[in-house]
C-alpha positions, -999 to +999 in steps of 0.1 A: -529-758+356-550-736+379-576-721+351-569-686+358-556-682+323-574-683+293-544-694+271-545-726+297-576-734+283-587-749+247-617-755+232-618-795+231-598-801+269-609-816+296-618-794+328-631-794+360-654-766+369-675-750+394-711-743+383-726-714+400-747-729+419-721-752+433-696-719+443-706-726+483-702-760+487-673-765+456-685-791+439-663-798+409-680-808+374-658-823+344-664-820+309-654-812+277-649-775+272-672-764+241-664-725+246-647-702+263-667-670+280-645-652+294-630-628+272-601-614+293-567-632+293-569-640+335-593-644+357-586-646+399-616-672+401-609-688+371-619-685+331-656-688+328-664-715+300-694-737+288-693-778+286-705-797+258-735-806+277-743-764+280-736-763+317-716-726+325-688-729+353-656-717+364-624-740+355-607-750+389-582-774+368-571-784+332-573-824+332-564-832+295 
């Protein structure tokens, strides 16, 4: 799953995400998605969403 859509995405999975500060160099972060931000139902860089651990990225790919 890319993480373009939002229906990809549940509260609970398992992502990996771009934080903002990682957007030049695309360094990927997993976690645990806590909730999603993006309120639209697709996004070209991907749904916006924050980790349990309150970091905010983009989701590059749905592990589990």
């Amino acid at each position: 799953m890319s993480g373009q859509n939002r229906e990809e995405i549940l509260v609970g999975a398992t992502v990996d995400i771009v934080l903002k500060a990682d957007q030049s160099s695309g360094k990927l972060t997993r976690g645990v998605v806590a909730k999603i931000l993006t309120k639209s139902s697709n996004h070209p860089h991907g749904i916006k969403v924050m980790l349990e651990d309150g970091q905010v990225g983009r989701v590059k790919g749905v592990v589990g």
